[in-house]
C-alpha positions in Angstrom: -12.9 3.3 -14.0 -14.5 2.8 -10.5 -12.2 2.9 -7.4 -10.0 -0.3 -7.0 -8.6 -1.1 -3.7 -5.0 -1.3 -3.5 -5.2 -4.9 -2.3 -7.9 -7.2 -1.4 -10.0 -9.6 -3.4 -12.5 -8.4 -6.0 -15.5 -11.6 -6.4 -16.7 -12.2 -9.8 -19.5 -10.3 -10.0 -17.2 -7.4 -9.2 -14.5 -8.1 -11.7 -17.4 -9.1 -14.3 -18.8 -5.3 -13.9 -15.1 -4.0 -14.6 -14.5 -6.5 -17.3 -17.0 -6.8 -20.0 -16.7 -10.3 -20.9 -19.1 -13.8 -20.0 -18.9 -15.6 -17.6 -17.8 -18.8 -19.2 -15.3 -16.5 -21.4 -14.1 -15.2 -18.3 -13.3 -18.5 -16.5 -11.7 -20.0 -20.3 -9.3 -16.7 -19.8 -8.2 -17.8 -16.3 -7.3 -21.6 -17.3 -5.6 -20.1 -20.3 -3.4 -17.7 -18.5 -5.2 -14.5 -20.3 -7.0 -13.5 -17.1 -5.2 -13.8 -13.3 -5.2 -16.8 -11.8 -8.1 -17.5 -8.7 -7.6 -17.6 -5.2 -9.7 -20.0 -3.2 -10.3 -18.3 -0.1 -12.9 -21.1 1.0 -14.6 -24.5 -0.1 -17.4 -22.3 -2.3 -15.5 -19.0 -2.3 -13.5 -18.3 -5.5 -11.5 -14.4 -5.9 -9.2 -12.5 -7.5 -6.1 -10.1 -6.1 -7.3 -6.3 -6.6 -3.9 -5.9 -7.6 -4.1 -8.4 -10.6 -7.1 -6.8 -11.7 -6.2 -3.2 -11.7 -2.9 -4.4 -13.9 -5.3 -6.2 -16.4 -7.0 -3.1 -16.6 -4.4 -1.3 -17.5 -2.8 -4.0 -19.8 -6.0 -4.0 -21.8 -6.9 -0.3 -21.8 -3.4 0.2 -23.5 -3.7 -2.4 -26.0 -4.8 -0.8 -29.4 -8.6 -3.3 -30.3 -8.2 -5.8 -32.7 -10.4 -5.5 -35.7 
């Protein structure tokens, strides 16, 4: 895993490289509470807590996969 700041915002493109999913799937995971919740840091600028992703991360590397 690539260095995550402690805090800070990761954009999509960022959390897309960490996270191995589409974008569409990855905004469908945010409305349904899978994925953290946006912050809107602007009118067109859309990111997420680096915090919130590092504990994803570490939900989901110690989940066993579904088959």
């Amino acid at each position: 895993m690539s260095q995550l700041p402690s805090n800070g915002f990761l954009r999509l493109p960022q959390v897309l490289a960490l996270i191995p999913v589409s974008r569409s799937a990855w905004w469908a995971g945010c409305k349904s509470g899978r994925y953290p919740k946006p912050v809107k840091l602007g009118p067109r600028t859309t990111a997420w807590r680096a915090a919130d992703i590092a504990a994803l991360l570490e939900k989901l590397t110690a989940e066993p996969e579904e088959k």
